[in-house]
C-alpha positions as a LaTeX table, in Angstrom:
\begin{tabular}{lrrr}
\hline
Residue & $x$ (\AA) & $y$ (\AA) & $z$ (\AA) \\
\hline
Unk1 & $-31.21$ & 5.93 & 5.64 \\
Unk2 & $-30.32$ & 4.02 & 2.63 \\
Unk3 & $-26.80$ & 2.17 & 2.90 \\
Unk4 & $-24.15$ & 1.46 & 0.35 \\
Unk5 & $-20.76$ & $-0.94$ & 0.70 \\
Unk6 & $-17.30$ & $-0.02$ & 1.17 \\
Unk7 & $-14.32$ & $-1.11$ & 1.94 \\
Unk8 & $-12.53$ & $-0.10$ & 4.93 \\
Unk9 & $-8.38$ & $-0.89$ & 5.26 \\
Unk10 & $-8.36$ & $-1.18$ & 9.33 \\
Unk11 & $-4.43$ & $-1.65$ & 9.53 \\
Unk12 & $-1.65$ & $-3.46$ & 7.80 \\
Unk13 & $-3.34$ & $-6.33$ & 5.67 \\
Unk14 & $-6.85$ & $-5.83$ & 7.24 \\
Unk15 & $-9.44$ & $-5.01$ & 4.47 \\
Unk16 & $-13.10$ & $-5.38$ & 5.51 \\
Unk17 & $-16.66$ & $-4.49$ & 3.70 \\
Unk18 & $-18.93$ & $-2.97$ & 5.73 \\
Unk19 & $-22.37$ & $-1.29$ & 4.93 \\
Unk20 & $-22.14$ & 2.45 & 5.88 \\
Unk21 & $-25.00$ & 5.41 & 5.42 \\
Unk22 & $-24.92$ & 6.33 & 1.65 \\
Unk23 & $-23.24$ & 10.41 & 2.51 \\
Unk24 & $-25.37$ & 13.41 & 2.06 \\
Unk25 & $-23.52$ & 16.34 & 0.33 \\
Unk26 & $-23.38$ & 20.28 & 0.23 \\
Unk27 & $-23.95$ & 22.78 & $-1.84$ \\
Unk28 & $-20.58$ & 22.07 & $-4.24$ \\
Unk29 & $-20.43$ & 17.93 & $-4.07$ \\
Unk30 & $-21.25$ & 15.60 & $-6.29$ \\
Unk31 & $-22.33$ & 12.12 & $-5.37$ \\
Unk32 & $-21.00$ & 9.33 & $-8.04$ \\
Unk33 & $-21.93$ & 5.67 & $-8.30$ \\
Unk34 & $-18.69$ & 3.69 & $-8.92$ \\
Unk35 & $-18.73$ & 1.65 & $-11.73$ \\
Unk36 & $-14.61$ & 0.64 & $-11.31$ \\
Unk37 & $-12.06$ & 1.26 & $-9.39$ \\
Unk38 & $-8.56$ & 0.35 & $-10.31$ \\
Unk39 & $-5.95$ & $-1.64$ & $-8.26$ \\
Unk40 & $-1.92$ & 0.87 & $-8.14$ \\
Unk41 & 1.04 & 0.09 & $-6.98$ \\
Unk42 & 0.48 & 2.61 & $-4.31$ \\
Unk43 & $-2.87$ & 0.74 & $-2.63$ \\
Unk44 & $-0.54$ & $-2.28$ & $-2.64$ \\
Unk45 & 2.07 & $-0.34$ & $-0.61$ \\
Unk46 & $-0.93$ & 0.88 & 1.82 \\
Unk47 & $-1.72$ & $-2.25$ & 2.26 \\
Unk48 & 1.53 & $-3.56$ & 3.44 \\
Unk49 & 3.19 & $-0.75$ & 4.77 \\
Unk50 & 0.73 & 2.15 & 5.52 \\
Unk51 & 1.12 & 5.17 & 3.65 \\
Unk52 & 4.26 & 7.59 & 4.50 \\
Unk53 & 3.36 & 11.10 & 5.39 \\
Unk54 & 0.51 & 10.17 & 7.25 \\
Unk55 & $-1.83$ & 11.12 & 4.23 \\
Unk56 & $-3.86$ & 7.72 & 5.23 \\
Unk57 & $-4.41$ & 6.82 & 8.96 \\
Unk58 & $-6.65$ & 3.46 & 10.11 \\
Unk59 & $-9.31$ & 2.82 & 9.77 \\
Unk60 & $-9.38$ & 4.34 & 6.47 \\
Unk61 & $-12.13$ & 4.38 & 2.92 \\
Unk62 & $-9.43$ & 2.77 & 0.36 \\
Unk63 & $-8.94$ & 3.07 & $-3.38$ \\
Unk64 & $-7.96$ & 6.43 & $-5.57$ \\
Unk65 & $-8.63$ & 5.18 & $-9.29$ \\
Unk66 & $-11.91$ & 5.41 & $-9.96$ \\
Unk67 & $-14.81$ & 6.07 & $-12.77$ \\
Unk68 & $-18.54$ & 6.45 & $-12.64$ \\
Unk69 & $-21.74$ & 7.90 & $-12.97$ \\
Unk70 & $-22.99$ & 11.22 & $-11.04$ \\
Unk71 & $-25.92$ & 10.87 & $-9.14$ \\
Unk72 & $-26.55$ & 13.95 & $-7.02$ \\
Unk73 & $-25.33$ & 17.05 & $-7.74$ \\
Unk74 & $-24.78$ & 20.19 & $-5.30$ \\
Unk75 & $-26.94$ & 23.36 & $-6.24$ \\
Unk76 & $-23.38$ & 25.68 & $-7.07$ \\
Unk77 & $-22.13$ & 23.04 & $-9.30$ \\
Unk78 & $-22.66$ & 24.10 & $-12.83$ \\
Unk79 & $-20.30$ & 22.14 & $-15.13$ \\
Unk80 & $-21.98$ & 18.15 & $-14.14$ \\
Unk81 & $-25.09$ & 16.98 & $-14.23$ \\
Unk82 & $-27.10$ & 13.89 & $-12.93$ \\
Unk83 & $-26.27$ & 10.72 & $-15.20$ \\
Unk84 & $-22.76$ & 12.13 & $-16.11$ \\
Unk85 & $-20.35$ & 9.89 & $-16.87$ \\
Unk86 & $-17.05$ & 11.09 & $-14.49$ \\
Unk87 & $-13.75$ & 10.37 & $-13.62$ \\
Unk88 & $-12.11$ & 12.07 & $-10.37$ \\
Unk89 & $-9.39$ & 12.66 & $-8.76$ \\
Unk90 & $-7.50$ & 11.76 & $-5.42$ \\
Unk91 & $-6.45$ & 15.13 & $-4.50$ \\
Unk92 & $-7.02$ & 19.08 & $-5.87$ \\
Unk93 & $-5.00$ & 22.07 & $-5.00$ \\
Unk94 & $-5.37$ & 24.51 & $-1.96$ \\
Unk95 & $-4.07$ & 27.63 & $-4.17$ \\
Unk96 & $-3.39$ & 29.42 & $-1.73$ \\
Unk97 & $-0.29$ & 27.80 & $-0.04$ \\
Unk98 & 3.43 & 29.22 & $-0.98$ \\
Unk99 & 4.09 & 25.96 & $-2.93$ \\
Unk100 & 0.60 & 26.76 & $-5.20$ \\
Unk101 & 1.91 & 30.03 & $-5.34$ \\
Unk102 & 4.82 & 28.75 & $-7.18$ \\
Unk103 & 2.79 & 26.63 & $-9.40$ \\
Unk104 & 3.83 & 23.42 & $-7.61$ \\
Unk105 & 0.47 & 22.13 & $-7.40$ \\
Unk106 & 1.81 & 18.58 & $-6.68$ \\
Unk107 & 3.42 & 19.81 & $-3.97$ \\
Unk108 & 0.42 & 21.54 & $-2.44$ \\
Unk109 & 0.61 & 22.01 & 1.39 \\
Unk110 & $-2.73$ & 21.76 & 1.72 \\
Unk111 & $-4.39$ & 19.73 & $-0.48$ \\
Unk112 & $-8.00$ & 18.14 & $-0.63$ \\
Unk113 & $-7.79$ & 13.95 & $-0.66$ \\
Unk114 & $-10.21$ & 11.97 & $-1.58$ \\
Unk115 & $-9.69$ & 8.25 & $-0.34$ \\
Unk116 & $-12.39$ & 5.46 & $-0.66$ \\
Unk117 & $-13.00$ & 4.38 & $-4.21$ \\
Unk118 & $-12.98$ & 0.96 & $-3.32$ \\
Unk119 & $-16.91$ & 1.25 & $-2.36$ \\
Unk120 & $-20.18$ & 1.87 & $-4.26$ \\
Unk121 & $-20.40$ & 5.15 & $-3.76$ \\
Unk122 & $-18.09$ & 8.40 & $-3.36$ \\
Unk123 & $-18.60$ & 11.69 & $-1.97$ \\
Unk124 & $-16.58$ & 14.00 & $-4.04$ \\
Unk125 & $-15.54$ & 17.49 & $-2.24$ \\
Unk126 & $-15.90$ & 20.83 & $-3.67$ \\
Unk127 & $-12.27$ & 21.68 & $-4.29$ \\
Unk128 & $-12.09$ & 18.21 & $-6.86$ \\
Unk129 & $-15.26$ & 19.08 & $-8.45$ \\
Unk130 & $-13.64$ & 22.44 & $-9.45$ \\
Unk131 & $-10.39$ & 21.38 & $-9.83$ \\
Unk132 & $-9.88$ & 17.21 & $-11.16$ \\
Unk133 & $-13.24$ & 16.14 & $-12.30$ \\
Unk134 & $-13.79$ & 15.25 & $-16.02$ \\
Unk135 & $-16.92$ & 13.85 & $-17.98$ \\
Unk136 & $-15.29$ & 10.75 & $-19.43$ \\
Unk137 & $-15.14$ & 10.70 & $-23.71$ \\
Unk138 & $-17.89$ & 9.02 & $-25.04$ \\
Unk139 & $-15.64$ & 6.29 & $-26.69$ \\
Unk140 & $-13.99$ & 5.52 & $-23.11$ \\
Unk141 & $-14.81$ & 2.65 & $-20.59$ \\
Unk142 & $-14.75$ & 3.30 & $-17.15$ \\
Unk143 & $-11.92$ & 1.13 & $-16.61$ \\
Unk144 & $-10.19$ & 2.87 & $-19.14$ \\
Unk145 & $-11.04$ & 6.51 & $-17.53$ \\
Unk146 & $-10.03$ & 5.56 & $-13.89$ \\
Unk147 & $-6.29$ & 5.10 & $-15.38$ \\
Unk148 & $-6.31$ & 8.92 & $-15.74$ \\
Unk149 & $-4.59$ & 9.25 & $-12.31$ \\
Unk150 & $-1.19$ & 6.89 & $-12.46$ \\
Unk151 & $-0.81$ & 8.31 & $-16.44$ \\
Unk152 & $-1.25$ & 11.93 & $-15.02$ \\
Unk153 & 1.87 & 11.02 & $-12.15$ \\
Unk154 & 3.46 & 9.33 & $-15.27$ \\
Unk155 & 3.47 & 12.28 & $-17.48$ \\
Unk156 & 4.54 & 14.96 & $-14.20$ \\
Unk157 & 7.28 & 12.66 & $-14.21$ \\
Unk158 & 8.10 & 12.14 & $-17.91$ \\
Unk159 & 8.07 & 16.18 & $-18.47$ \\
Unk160 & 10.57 & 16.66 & $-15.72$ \\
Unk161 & 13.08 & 14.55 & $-17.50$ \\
Unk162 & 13.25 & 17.32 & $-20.21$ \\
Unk163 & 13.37 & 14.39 & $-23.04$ \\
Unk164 & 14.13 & 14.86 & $-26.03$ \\
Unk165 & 13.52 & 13.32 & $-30.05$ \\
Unk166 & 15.92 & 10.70 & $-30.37$ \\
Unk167 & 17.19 & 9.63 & $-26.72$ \\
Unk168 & 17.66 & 6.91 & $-25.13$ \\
Unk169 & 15.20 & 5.76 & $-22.04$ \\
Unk170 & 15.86 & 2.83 & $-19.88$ \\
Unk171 & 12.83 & 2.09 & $-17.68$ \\
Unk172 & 13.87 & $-0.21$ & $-14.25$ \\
Unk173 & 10.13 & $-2.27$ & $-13.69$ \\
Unk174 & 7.62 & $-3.22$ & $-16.38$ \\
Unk175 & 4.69 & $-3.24$ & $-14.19$ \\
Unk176 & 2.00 & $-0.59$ & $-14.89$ \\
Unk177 & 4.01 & 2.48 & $-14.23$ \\
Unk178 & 6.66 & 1.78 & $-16.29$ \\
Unk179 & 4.77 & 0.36 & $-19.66$ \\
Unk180 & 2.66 & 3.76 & $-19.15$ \\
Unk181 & 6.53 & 5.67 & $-19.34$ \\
Unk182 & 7.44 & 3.42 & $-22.04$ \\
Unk183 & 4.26 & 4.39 & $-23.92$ \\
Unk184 & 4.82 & 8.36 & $-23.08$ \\
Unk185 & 8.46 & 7.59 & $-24.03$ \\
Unk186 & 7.90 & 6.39 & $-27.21$ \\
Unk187 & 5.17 & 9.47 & $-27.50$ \\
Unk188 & 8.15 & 11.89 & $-26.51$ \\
Unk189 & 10.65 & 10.46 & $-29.46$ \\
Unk190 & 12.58 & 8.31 & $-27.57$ \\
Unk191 & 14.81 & 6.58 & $-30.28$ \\
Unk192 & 15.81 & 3.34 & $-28.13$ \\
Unk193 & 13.68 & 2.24 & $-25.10$ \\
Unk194 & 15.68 & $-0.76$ & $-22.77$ \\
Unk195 & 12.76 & $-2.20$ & $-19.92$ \\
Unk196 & 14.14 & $-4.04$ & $-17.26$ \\
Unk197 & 12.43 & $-6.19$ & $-14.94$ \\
Unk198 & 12.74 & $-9.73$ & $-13.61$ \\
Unk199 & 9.34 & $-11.41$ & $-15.05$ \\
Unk200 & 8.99 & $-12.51$ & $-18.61$ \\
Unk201 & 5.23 & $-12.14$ & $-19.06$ \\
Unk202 & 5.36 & $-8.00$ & $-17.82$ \\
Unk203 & 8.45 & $-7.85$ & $-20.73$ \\
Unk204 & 6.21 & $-9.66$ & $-22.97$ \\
Unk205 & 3.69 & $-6.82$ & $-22.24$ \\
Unk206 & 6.23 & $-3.95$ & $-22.95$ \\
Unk207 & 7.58 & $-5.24$ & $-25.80$ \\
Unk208 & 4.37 & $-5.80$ & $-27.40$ \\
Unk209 & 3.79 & $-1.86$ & $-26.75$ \\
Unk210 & 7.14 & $-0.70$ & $-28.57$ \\
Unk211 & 9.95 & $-1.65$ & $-26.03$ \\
Unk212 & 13.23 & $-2.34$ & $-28.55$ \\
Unk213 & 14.87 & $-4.36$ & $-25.94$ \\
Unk214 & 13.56 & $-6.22$ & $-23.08$ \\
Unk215 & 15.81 & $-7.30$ & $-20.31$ \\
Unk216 & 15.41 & $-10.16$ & $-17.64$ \\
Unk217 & 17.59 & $-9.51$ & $-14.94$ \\
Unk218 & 17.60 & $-12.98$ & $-14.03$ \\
Unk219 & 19.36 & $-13.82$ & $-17.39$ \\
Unk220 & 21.52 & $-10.79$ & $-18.03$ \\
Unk221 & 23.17 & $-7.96$ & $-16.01$ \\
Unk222 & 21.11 & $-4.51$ & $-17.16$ \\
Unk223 & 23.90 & $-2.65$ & $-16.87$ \\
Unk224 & 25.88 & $-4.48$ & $-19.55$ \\
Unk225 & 23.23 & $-4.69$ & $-21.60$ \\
Unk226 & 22.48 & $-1.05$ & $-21.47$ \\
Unk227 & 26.13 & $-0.49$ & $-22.26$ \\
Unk228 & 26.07 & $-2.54$ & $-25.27$ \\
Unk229 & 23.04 & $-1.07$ & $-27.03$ \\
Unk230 & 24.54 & 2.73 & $-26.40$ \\
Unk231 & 28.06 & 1.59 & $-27.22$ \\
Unk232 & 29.07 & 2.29 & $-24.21$ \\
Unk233 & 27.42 & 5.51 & $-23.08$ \\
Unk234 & 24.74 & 4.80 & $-21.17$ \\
Unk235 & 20.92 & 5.96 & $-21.91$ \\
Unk236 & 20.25 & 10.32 & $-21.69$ \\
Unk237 & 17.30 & 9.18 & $-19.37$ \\
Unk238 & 16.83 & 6.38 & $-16.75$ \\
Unk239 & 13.39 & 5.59 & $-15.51$ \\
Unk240 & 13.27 & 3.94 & $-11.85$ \\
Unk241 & 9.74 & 2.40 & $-11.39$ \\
Unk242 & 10.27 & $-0.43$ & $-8.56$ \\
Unk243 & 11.18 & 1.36 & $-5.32$ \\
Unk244 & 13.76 & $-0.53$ & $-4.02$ \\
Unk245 & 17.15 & 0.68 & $-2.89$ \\
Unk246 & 19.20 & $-1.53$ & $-5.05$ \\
Unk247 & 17.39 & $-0.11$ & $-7.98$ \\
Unk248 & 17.45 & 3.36 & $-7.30$ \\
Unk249 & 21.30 & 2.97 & $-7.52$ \\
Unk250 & 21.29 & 0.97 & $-9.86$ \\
Unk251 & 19.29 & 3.29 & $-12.14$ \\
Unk252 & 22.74 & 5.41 & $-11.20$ \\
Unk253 & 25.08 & 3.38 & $-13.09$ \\
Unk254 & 22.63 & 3.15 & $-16.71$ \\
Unk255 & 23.18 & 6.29 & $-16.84$ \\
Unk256 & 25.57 & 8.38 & $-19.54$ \\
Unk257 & 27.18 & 11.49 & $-18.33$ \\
Unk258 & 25.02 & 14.78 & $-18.35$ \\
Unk259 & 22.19 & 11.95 & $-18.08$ \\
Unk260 & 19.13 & 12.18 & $-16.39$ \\
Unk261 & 17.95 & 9.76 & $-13.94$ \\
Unk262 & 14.15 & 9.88 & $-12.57$ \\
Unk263 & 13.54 & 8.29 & $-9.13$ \\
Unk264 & 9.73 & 7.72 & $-9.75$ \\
Unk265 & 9.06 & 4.65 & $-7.50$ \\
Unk266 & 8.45 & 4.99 & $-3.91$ \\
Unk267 & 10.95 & 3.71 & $-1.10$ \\
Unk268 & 9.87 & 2.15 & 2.26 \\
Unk269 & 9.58 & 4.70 & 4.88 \\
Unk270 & 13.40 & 6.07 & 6.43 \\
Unk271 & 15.00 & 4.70 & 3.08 \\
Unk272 & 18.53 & 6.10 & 2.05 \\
Unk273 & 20.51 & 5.71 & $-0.67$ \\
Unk274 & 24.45 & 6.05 & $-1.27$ \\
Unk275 & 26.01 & 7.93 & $-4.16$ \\
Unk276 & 29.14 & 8.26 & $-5.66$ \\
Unk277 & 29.84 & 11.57 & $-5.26$ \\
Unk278 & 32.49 & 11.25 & $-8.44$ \\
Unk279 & 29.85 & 10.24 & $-10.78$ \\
Unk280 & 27.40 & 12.71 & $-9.55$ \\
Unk281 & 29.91 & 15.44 & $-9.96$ \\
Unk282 & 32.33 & 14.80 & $-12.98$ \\
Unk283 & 29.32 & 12.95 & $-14.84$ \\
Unk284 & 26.98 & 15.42 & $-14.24$ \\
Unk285 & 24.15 & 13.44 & $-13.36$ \\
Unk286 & 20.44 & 15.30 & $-12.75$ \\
Unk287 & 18.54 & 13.40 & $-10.46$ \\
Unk288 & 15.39 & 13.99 & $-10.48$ \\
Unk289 & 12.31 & 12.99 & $-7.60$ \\
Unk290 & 8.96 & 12.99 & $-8.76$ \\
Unk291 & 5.35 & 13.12 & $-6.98$ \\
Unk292 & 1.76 & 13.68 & $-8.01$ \\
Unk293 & 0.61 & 15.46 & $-10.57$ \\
Unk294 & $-1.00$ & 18.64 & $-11.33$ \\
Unk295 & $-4.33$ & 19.31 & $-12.26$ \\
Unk296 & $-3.54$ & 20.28 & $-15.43$ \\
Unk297 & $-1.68$ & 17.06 & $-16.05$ \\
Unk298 & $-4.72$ & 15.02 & $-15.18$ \\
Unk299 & $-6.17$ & 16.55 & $-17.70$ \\
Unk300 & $-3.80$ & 15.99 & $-20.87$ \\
Unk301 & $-3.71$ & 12.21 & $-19.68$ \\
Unk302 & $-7.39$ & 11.88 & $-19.86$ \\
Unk303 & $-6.63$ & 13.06 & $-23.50$ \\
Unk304 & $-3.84$ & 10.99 & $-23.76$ \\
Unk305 & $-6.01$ & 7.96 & $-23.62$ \\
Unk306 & $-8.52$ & 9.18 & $-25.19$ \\
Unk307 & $-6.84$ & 9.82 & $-28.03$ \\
Unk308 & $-5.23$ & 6.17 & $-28.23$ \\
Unk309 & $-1.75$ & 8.09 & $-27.49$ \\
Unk310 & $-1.32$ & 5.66 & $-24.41$ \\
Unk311 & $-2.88$ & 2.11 & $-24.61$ \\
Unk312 & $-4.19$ & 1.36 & $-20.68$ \\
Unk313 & $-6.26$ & $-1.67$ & $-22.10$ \\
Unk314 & $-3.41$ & $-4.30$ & $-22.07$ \\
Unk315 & $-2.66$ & $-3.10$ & $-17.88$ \\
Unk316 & $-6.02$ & $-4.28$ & $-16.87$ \\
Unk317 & $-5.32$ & $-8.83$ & $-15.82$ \\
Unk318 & $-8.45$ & $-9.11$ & $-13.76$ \\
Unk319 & $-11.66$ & $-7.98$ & $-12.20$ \\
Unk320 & $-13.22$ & $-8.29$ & $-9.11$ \\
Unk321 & $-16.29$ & $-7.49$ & $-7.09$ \\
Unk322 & $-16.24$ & $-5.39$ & $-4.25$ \\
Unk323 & $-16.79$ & $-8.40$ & $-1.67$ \\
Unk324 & $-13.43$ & $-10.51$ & $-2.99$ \\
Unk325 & $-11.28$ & $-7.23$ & $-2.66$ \\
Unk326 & $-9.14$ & $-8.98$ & $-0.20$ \\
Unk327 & $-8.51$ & $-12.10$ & $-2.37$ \\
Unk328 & $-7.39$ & $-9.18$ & $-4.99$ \\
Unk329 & $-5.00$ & $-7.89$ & $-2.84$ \\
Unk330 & $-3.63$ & $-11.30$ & $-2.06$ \\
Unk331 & $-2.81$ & $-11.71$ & $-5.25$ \\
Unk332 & $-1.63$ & $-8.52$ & $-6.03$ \\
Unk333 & 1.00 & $-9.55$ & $-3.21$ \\
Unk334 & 1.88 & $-12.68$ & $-4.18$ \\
Unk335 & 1.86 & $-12.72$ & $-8.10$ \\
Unk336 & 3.83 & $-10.63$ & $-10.46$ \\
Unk337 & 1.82 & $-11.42$ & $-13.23$ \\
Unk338 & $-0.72$ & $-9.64$ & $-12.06$ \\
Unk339 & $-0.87$ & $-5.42$ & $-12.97$ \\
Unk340 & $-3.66$ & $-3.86$ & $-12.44$ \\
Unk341 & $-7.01$ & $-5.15$ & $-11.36$ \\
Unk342 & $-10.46$ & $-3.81$ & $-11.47$ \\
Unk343 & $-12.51$ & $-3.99$ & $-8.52$ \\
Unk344 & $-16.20$ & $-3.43$ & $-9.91$ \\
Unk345 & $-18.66$ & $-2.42$ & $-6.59$ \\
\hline
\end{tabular}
């Protein structure tokens, strides 16, 4: 049987290409040929941590963000064809579970994951094929399509802010999650963006795609700043996009009253967070948690940058092949310079 690499994440740290049996498929697969698979924030936390909820247990296929072409194709699948050019994925809908019911089909209770697009081939099931599949626009790279899946969290996120023409948005991190909400902010009408983060080329970055102020933390206190430019207010929406406790509250005090404040990156596992139960109250602060996306969202943000809407080019700082994954993890790790890289099996 012919044989095809991927890249297995055996614990904490421990990433390791092996040669496996290129999968078979049924009746409503599809078998793609990757052609990239992005580097997230989320991988990064795999790799260090493990993933919380148990989604992901070792040894594990690694990698979400991917693009490629289709080279087998199940005898009930209709819409794709051989030599397609896709983009897929990590999860589809049950629709069938109370939460799908609801139309929460982020928070799907039984979902379909797909995990291993670090590899040169992937298996796609049924459920995705139906569900979060897309042929890729013709004026698209594959590195460009497999950026469809962080912008489609992105925008689940940015629509449950409720924001409006002519806010304010602060956005805590300028990595690749928050330049995509700066981008979607700036979409959405934002009137003043603030990005904070604590490295001077990822603030170069934002402010080259339409952040009015940039602010180094390691130069100026945020929350003064953010005071200054709203004379004295606060922003109507706060963005948190590092995952760190000090930032979540943080993202508390940038905050005007009747302001929204999304907590969009992750915590470590067993992670709480104190709040002033005076400002929640008499301020009227929404908080707001965010996870996933739906299908339907994975959809407008494969039109999003399609359309030029939301510029992913300037997030991609490196590329890989599939045999030097761990030295892209490493630095990953160990640089903040870095955003996303492309790991090309």
């Amino acid at each position: 049987m012919a044989k095809f690499k991927v890249a297995m994440l055996y614990g904490v740290g421990d990433i390791r290409v092996e040669e496996r049996d290129i999968p078979s498929i049924d009746c409503g697969e599809v078998l793609v040929r990757v052609r990239a698979a992005t580097t997230c924030g989320t991988d990064v936390k795999i790799f260090q941590r493990g993933y919380v909820g148990g989604v992901i247990s070792f040894p594990s296929p690694f990698g979400h963000e991917w693009a490629g072409d289709i080279v087998e194709v199940g005898g009930k699948v209709e819409k794709f064809s051989k030599g397609m050019r896709v983009r897929g994925g990590n999860s589809a809908p049950c629709l069938q579970c109370e939460m799908c019911r609801e139309g929460r089909y982020n928070l799907c209770e039984d979902r379909v994951w797909l995990w291993g697009a670090y590899a040169e081939y992937i298996k796609v099931p049924e459920q995705i094929v139906k569900l979060n599949l897309h042929e890729i626009p013709s004026n698209l790279s594959y590195e460009e399509a497999a950026l469809t899946e962080p912008l489609a969290c992105v925008l689940h996120g940015a629509l449950k802010t409720n924001m409006k023409p002519g806010e304010t948005v602060a956005i805590i991190g300028s990595g690749p999650i928050g330049i995509l909400h700066l981008q979607l902010a700036k979409h959405m009408g934002a009137s003043k963006t603030i990005v904070i983060d604590a490295v001077d080329e990822r603030l170069k970055v934002a402010s080259s795609l339409g952040a009015d102020v940039a602010v180094n933390i390691n130069y100026e206190d945020p929350v003064e700043c953010v005071r200054r430019e709203t004379r004295g207010y606060g922003v109507h929406v706060v963005i948190e996009c590092v995952g760190k406790v000090e930032t979540w509250m943080q993202a508390l005090r940038l905050a005007r009253k009747g302001g929204r404040v999304l907590m969009f990156g992750g915590c470590p596992p067993n992670t709480e967070i104190r709040v002033s139960t005076e400002l929640l109250h008499y301020g009227e602060l929404s908080i707001i948690g965010s996870f996933h996306a739906t299908p339907q969202e994975f959809h407008q943000a494969l039109n999003l940058i399609a359309s030029n809407v939301v510029n992913v080019k300037p997030l991609i700082t490196g590329s890989y092949p599939l045999e030097k994954i761990g030295e892209a993890f490493q630095i990953l790790t160990t640089s903040k310079k870095a955003l996303k890289l492309v790991i090309k099996p």
